[in-house]
N, C-alpha and C positions, 0 to 999 in steps of 0.2 A: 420189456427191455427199455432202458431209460436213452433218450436222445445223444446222452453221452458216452453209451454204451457201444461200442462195435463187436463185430466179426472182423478182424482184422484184413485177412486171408479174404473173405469175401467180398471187403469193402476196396480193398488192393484190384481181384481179380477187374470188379465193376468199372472199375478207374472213376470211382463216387469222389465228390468234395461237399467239407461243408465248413460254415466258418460261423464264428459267432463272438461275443463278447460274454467275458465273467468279472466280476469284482475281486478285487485282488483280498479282498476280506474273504472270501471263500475257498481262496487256495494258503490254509492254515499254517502248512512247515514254510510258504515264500512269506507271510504275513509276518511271523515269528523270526524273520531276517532283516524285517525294515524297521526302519524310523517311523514311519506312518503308512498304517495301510489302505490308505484311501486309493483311489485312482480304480482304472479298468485295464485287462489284457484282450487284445483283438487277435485270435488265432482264425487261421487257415489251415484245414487238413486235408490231402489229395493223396488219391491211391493210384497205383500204377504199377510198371513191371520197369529195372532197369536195365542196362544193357545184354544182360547175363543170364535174363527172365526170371529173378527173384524178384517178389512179390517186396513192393517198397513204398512206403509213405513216405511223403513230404509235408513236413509240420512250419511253418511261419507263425512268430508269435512275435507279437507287438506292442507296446504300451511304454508308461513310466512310472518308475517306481522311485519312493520316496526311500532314498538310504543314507547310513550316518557315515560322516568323513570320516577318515581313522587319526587327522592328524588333528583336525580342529574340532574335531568332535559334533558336529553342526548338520543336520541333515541336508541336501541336494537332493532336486532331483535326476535322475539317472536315464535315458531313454534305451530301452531297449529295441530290436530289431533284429531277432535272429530268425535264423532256417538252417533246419537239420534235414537229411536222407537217413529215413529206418530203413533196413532193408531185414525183411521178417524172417526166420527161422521157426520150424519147426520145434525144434527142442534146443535145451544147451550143447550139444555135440554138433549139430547142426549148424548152429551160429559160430561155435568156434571153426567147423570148417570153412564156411563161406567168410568169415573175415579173414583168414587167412590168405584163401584163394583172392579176396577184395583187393588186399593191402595196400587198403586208404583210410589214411587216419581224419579226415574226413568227412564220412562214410560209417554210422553206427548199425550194427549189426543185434535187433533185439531179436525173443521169441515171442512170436504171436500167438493171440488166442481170439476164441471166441467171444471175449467179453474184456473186450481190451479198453478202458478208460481216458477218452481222450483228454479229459480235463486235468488227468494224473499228466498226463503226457504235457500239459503243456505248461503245468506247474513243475514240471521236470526242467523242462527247457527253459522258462527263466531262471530260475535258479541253477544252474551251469554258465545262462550268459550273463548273471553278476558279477563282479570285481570281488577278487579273494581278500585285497585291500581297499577298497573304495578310497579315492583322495579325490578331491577338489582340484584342478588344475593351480589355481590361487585358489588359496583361504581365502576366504572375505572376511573373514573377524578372527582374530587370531588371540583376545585380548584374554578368555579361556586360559589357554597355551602358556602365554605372558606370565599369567599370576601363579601360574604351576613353577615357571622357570626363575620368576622372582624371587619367589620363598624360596629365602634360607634355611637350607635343611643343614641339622648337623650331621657331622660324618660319621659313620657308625663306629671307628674306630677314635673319636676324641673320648670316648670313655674310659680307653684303654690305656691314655696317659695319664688318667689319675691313680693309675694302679701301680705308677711306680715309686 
């Protein structure tokens, strides 16, 4: 079984942790998000039980990632620093009872398995704490922008005056 492989359930009961760094070139659908996929993600994963004794992971994932503005088009980089609580289910009936009974939005309620994929897990998790629009607070170069807004476009309806 590969190091990035768990028993979920089992690795919960143990109250196990482990943490490690990946290259963000290797987590392929956040790579195919960025501007440049250079950089590394620093995760932390711990097992435990929460108030309730459902078996629960706590995931922290850290790094930066190189992403494009929307307005200037320009890459930034972007620091991440999130942490999530899984709290595991059995099956999908399961999960929907316990987030129910949870009702903390929050608070994510997955189904665990024996061969649950930490590295999927934490390439899940920056890509949820990316921006749906990335912007820059200020543009720094805006000069892109300028020469989109400079050009005179015609209007699609000056055609329409020569038809009469």
């Amino acid at each position: 079984m590969s190091a990035f492989v768990i028993d979920a359930f089992e690795f919960s009961r143990l109250k196990e942790r482990r943490e490690g760094a990946i290259p963000v070139t290797d987590l392929t659908r956040l790579a195919d998000e960025l501007a440049d996929s250079s950089g590394t993600l620093h995760w932390t994963l711990t097992g435990g039980a929460n108030h309730t004794d459902h078996a629960q992971l706590t995931l922290a994932v850290t790094g930066q990632l190189q992403i494009t503005c929307q307005r200037c088009l320009t890459p930034f980089a972007f620091d991440i620093d999130s942490e999530s609580v899984l709290i595991l289910a059995r099956d999908e009936a399961a999960a929907d009872e316990i987030d129910a009974l949870l009702d903390d939005d929050q608070i994510d309620v997955i189904v665990g398995t024996k061969t649950l994929d930490i590295l999927q897990l934490v390439e899940d998790e920056a890509l949820l704490a990316m921006p749906l629009s990335p912007k820059h607070a200020v543009c720094p170069d805006t000069s892109a922008l300028e020469a989109l807004k400079s050009g005179k476009k015609e209007s699609p309806f000056a055609m329409l005056k020569n038809l009469k």
